[in-house]
C-alpha positions in Angstrom: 53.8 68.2 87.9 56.7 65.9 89.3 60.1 66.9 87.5 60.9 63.4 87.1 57.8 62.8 85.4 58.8 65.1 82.7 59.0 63.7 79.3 56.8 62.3 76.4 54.4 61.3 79.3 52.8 64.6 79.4 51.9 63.6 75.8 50.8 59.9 76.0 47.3 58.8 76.4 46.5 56.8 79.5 46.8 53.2 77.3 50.0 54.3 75.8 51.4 54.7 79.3 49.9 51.5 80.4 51.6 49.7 77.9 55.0 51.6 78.4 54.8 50.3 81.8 53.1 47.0 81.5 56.2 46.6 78.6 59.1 47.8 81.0 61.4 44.9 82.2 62.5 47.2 85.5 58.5 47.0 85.6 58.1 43.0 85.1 61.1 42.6 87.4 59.9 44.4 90.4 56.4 43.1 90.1 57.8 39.8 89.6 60.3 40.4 93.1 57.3 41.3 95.1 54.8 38.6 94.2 57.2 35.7 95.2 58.7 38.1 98.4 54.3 38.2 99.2 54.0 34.5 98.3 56.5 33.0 100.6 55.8 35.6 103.5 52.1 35.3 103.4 51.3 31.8 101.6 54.4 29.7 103.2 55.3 31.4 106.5 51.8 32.7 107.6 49.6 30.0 106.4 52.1 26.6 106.0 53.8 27.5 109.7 52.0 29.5 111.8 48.0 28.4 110.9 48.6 24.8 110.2 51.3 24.1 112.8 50.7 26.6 115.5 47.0 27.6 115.5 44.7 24.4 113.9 46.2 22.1 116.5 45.3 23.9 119.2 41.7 24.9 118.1 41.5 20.6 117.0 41.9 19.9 120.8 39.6 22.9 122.3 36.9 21.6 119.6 37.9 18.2 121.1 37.3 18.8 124.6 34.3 20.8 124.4 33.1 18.2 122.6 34.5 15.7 124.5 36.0 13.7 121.7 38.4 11.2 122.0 40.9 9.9 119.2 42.1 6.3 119.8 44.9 6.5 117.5 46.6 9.8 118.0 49.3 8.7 115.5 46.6 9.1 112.7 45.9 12.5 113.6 44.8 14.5 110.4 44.6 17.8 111.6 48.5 18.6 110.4 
């Protein structure tokens, strides 16, 4: 058993300590930390910048030349 782990957890049932830690603001706030620090990275950075500025543009004009499509108004361009 972990020293640190010593305590009235030895004598909680599993939904008792569930709720101590679903209930524990250091809990909440660190949970809370990493979902935004995991939206921004992953939702923002990695799918806002990289996929829709970097990667769909240049997989737009591959699909266009393979296809040999031509836009006649490139400033209507709907693939950013």
């Amino acid at each position: 058993m972990n020293p640190f782990m010593a305590g009235d957890h030895e004598t909680m049932s599993v939904f008792e300590e569930a709720w101590s830690i679903f209930t524990d603001p250091a809990h909440i706030m660190a949970e809370l930390g990493w979902t935004i620090i995991q939206d921004v990275i992953l939702v923002w950075l990695l799918y806002g910048t990289i996929w829709k500025k970097l990667i769909l543009p240049r997989l737009h004009e591959k699909f266009d030349k393979e296809h040999k499509i031509v836009h006649h108004d490139d400033e209507h361009n709907h693939t950013i």
